[in-house]
PALUM-717471 format. One record per residue (C-alpha): residue in three letters; x, y, z. Coordinates in pm, whole numbers, m for minus. Layout:
! PALUM-717471
[atom ALA [X Y Z]]
...
This chain:
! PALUM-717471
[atom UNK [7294 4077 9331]]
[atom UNK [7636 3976 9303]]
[atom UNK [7664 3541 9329]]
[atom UNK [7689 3421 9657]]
[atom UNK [7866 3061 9748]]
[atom UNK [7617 2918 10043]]
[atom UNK [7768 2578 10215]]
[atom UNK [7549 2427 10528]]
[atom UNK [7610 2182 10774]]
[atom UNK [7351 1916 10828]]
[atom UNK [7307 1840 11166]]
[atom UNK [7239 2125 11438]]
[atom UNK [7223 2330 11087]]
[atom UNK [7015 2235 10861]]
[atom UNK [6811 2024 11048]]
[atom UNK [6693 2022 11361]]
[atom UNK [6669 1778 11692]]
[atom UNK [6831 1497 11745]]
[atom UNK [7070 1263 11494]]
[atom UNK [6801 965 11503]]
[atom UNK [6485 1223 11488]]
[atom UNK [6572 1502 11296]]
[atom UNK [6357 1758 11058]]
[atom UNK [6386 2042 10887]]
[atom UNK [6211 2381 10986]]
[atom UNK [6013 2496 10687]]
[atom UNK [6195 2846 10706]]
[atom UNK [6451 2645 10627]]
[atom UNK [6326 2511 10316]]
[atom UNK [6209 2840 10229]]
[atom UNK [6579 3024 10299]]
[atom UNK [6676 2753 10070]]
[atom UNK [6472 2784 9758]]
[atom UNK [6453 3157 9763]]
[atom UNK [6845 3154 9772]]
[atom UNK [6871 2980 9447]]
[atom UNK [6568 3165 9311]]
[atom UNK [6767 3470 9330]]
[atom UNK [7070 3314 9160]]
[atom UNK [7285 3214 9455]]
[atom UNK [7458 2872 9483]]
[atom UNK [7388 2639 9761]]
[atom UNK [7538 2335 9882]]
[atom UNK [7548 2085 10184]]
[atom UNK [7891 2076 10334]]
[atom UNK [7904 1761 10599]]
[atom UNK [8151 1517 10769]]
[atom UNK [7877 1222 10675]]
[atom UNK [8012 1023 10378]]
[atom UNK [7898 1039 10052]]
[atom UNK [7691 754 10092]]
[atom UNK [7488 856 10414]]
[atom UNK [7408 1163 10255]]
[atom UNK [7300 1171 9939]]
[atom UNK [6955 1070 9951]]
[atom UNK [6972 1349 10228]]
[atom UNK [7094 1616 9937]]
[atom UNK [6841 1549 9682]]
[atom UNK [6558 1520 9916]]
[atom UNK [6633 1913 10044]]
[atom UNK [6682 1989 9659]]
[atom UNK [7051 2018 9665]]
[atom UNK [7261 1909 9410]]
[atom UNK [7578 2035 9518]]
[atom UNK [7779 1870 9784]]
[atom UNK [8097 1884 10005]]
[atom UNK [8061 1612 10203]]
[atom UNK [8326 1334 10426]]
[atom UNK [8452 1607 10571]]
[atom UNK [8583 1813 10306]]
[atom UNK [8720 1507 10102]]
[atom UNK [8429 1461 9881]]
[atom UNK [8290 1680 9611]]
[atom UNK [7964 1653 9470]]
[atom UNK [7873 1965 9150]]
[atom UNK [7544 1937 8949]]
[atom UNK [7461 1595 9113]]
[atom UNK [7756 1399 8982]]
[atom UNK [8043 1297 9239]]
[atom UNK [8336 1428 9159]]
[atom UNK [8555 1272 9323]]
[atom UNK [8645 1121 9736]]
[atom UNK [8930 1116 9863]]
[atom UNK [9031 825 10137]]
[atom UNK [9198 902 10507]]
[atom UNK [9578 815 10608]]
[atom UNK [9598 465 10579]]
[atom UNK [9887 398 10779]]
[atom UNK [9774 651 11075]]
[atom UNK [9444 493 11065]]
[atom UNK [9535 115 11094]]
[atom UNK [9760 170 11390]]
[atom UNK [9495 297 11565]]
[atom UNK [9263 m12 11480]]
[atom UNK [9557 m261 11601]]
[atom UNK [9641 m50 11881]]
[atom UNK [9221 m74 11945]]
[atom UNK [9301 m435 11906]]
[atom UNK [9618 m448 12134]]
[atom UNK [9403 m278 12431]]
[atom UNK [9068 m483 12393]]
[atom UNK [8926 m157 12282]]
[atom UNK [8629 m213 12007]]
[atom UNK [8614 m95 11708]]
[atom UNK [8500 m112 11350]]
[atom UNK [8536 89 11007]]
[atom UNK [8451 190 10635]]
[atom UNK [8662 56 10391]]
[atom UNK [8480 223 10085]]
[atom UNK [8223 456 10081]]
[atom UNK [7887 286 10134]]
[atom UNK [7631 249 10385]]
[atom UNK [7803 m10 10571]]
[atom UNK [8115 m12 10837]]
[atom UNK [8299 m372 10916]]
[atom UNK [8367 m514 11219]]
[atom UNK [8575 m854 11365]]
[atom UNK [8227 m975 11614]]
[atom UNK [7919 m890 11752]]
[atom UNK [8071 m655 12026]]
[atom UNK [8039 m290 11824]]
[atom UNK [7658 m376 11768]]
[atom UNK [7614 m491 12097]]
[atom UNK [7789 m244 12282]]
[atom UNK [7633 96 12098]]
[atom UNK [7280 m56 11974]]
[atom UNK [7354 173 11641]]
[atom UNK [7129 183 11392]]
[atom UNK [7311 501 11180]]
[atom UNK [7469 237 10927]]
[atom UNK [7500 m105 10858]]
[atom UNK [7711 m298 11094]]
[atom UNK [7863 m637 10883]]
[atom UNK [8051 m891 11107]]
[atom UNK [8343 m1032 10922]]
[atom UNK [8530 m1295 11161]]
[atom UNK [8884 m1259 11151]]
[atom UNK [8845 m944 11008]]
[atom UNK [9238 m731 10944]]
[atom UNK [9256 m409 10813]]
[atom UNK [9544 m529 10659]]
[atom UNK [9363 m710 10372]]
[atom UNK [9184 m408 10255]]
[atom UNK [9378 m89 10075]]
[atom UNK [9145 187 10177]]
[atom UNK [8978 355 10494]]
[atom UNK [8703 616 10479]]
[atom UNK [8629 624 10881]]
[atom UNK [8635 434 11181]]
[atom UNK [8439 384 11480]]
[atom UNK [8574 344 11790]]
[atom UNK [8320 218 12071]]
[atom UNK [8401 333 12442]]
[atom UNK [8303 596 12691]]
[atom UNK [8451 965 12732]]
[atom UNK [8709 993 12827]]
[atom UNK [8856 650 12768]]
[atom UNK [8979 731 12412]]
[atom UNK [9236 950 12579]]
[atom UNK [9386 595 12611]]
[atom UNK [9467 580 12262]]
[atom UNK [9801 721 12154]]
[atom UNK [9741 700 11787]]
[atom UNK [9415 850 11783]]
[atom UNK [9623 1162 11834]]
[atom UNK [9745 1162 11489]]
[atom UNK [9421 1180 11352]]
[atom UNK [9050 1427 11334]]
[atom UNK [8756 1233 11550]]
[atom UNK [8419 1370 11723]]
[atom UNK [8181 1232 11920]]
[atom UNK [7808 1262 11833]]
[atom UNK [7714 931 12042]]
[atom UNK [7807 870 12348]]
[atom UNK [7883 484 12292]]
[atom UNK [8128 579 11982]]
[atom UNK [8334 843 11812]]
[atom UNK [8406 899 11463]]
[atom UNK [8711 918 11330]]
[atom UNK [8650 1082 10999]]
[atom UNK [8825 1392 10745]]
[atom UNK [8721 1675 10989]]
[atom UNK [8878 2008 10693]]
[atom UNK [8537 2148 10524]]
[atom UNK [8733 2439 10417]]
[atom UNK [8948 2191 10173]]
[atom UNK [8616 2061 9955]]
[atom UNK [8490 2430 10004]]
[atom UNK [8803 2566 9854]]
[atom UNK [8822 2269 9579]]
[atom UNK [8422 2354 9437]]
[atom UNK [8467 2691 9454]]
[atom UNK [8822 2684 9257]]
[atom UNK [8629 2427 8982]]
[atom UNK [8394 2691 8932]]
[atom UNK [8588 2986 8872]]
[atom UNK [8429 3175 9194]]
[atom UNK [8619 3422 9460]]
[atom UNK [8680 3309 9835]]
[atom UNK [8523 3673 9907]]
[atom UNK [8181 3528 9790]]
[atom UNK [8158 3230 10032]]
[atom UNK [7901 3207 10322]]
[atom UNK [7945 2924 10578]]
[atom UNK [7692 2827 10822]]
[atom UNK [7780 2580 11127]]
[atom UNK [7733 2492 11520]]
[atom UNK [7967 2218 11610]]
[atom UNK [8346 2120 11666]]
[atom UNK [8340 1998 11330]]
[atom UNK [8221 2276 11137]]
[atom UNK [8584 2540 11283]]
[atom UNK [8751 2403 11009]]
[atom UNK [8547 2628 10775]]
[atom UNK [8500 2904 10957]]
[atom UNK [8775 3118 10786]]
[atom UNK [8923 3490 10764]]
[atom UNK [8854 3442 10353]]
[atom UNK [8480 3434 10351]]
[atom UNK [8143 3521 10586]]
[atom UNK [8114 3242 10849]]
[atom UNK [7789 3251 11013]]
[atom UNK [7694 3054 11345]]
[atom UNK [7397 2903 11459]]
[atom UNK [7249 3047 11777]]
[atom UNK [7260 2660 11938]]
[atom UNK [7626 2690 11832]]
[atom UNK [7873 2579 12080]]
[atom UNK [8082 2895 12203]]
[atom UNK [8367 2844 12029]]
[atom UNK [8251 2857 11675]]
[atom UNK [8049 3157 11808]]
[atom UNK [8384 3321 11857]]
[atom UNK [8500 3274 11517]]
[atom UNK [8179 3364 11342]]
[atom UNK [8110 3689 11145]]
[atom UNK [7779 3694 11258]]
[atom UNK [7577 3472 11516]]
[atom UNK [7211 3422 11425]]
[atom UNK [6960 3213 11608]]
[atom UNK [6853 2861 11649]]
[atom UNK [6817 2648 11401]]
[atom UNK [6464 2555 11478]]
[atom UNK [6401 2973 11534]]
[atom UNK [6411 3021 11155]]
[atom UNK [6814 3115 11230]]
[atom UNK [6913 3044 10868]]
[atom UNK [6614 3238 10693]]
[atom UNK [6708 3549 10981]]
[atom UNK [7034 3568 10891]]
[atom UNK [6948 3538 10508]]
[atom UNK [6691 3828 10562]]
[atom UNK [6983 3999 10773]]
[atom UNK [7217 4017 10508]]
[atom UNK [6990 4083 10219]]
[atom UNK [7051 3770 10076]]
[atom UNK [6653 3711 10018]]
């Protein structure tokens, strides 16, 4: 069978449940191994840094990776390379958070930890995702890169923010939004260029806001059944659940496995 390019999402995808009590189905697992088994190549494709999802990777047996969004590229278990965000776009919208008494916080490498000025981002979203570390006086200014930022309010009050305009955020919490590379199709593009494969051979499986940026006219974009309805639109094919065995279906569908 001709070499397939597989890229998943995590979350909705992948795995299954809720961010803080997630698993993964064991038709999942099995999707997974008998992909590579019959030559295919798999990889993760997420908007969760580098950082937050590695361990993830390995422990599902990956060792391919697109992940902050599409700026990170991860081939044969050795990072490739991560690009930053807009560093001017994002620190007006962290003094403009600043201006309006609107709290916030944010990664400036990629690690496990996010900074903030006080106590206020822990206190306000009780998040235990990543390390939170307080750094009084605390100025974006002082530090040349950004990899995300958090801003902590209610919907809709972001709509508050003029600069977050400029830039690619979701909301998985309800206490914060991300503000992170939100193009999987770039990384996608980039590992499948360094290995000399065709667009043609690409297979993209999602279910949120996050994951439209990869669902493209090039390849086979499939959504999940607990997809939201407009990635449904876009997809190729819409299989079911992700904790009704919707990635091994749509395998078996295809003739993939």
């Amino acid at each position: 069978m001709e070499c397939k390019y597989f890229f998943f999402d995590i979350d909705g995808t992948l795995a299954a449940g809720e961010m803080r009590s997630q698993y993964i189905p064991e038709s999942t697992r099995r999707a997974l191994r008998e992909l590579q088994e019959a030559g295919h190549f798999v990889a993760i494709a997420t908007g969760r840094s580098y950082a937050m999802a590695v361990d993830y990777m390995r422990d599902m047996g990956f060792s391919n990776m697109v992940s902050d969004g599409g700026n990170g590229i991860t081939i044969d278990g050795k990072l490739i390379g991560i690009k930053p965000m807009d560093y001017e776009k994002c620190a007006a919208l962290i003094e403009e958070c600043e201006r309006k008494g609107v709290i916030w916080a944010f990664s400036p490498d990629d690690s496990k930890r996010r900074l903030a000025p006080d106590n206020r981002f822990n206190e306000f979203t009780r998040d235990a995702y990543m390390e939170t570390e307080v750094v009084p006086g605390l100025n974006v200014r002082d530090y040349k890169e950004i990899y995300k930022v958090y801003v902590a309010c209610f919907s809709p009050e972001e709509e508050r923010l003029e600069t977050l305009r400029e830039l690619p955020w979701c909301r998985f919490f309800k206490e914060f939004l991300f503000v992170e590379p939100a193009d999987k199709s770039v990384g996608i593009k980039a590992m499948v260029d360094h290995l000399g494969g065709d667009y043609k051979d690409v297979v993209v499986f999602g279910d949120e806001k996050n994951d439209i940026s990869m669902f493209r006219k090039e390849w086979t974009s499939i959504a999940m059944g607990n997809a939201i309805e407009d990635l449904k639109k876009l997809a190729d094919y819409v299989t079911d659940d992700c904790d009704k065995d919707g990635i091994y279906n749509a395998c078996k569908h295809f003739g993939w496995i």
